[in-house]
Structures are given as structure tokens and as C-alpha cells.
N, C-alpha and C positions, 0 to 999 in steps of 0.2 A: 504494500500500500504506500504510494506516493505520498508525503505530507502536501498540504495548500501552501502555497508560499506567499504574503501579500505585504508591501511598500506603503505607508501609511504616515501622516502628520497629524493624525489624532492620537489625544492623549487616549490611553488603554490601560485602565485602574487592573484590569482582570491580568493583563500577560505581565503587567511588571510585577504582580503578586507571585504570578510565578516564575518568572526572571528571579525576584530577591527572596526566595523561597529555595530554590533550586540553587542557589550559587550560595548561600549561607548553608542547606542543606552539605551540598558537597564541600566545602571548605568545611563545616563542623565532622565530617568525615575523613580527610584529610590530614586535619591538625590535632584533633580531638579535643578539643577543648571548646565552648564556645562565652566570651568576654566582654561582646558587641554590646553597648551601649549608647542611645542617643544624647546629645547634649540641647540641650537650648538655654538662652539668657534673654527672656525679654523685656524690652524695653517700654514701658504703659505711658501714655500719655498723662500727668497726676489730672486733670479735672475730666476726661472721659474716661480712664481706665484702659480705652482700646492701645493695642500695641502700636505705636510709631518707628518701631525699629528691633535691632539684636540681632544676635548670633544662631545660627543652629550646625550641628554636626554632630559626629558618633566619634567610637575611641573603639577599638576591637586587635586584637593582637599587639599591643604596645604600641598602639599609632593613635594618634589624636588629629583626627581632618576635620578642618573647617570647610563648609560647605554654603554658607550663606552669612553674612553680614553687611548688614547696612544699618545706615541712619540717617536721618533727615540732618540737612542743611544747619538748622538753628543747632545740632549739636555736634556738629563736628568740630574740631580744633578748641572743644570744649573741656577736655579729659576722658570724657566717659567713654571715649573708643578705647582707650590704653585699657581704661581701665575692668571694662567688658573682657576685653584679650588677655586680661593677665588673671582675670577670674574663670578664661576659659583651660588657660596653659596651666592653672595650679589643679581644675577640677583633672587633666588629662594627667599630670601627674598621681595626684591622689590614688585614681584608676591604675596606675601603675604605666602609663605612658612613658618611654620615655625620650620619642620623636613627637613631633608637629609638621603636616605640610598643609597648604592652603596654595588656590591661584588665585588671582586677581587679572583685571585688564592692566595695560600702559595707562588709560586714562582715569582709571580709578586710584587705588590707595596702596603701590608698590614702594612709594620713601617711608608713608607712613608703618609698613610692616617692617620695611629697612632699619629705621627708628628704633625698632623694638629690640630687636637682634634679629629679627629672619633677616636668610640668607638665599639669594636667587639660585636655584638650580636649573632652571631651564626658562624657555622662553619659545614660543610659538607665534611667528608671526605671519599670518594669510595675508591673502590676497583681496580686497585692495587694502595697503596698509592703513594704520592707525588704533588697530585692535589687538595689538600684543599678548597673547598671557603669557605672562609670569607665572612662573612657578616658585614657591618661596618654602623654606624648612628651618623647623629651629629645633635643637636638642633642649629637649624638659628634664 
């Protein structure tokens, strides 16, 4: 029996269930161990409550990945991104991390991770330029 093959730009809650089902399954067979934990840090608006911004990412085998951070405008160059980032690098330590990697664009926030101690490891740049990633790492 042939499988169906099908090319698609819609999102598909059902197959990435089984994408990250399937790929945790076999790495938890592989390594034997399983450590995966999600991170989040968010950031509430004080007079709505709703979120305005933060962190989120997971730590699973001694690696702490950042996968999403932002913040609006009115707090940036305010402190609280350091200081989100170093309550993210202590919870990944705690965990027993004891790397950090995250990307970023060229036009987003690569001095500001520089700043910290991350260090670039790589760097991808398409076609047409001005969208770089960065790749960046830092030992916890």
C-alpha cells in the first residue's frame, strides 16, 4: 500500500501531534531517559492582566532552547529583557542544563544576546538579503 503524499501551508494540529509524539517517542527510546520540559515567562500587562510579551521554550537533555521572545517597544532597553533571560538561563540551569542556544534575525536582538554572553555560532543568510539568522549559544 502506497502512502498519500500531500504539500500543504495549512496549519495541521492532528500531524504535528504526531510529528512530536513520534520523535519524542523515539528519542525517549533511544536515550532512555525522558527530561523535556516546557519553559515560559510571561509578561501581563499590570491594569489588563493580558500578556504583552515573554519568553517561551523547553530544556530536554541538558539543552535549554529558547524559542520565542518578544516584547513591546515601551519595554525594551528597559531591563526586563536581561532580566526575563537570566531568569530563563538560571530556571535551565536548575533543570540541570548546562548549554543554551536560541536564533534571532540581523534585525532583531543579536548585540542585545551578545550583551549577555551569547556567542554567535552560525549564521544563515537567504536570498534576498537583510534577514540573517543568527545563531547564538551560551554555557549555563
Amino acid at each position: 500500500m502506497t502512502p498519500q503524499i500531500a504539500l500543504t501551508d495549512a496549519e495541521d494540529d492532528a500531524l504535528r501531534d504526531v510529528l512530536h509524539n513520534g520523535l519524542r517517542n523515539y528519542n525517549d527510546e533511544k536515550i532512555g531517559r525522558n527530561d523535556r520540559q516546557t519553559l515560559t515567562i510571561r509578561v501581563d500587562d499590570p491594569e489588563s492582566g493580558e500578556p504583552i510579551g515573554g519568553l517561551m521554550g523547553r530544556s530536554s537533555l541538558g539543552l535549554l532552547s529558547i524559542d520565542f521572545f518578544y516584547l513591546p517597544k515601551s519595554l525594551r532597553g528597559s531591563g526586563v529583557g536581561s532580566r526575563i533571560l537570566a531568569m530563563a538561563e538560571e530556571e535551565g540551569r536548575r533543570r540541570g542544563c548546562s548549554k543554551a542556544v536560541l536564533y534571532t534575525i540581523s534585525f532583531q536582538a543579536p548585540e542585545f544576546y551578545k550583551k549577555l554572553g551569547w556567542q554567535v555560532f552560525g549564521e544563515i543568510a537567504p536570498k534576498p538579503p537583510g534577514a540573517t539568522r543568527v545563531y547564538l549559544t551560551k554555557d549555563l
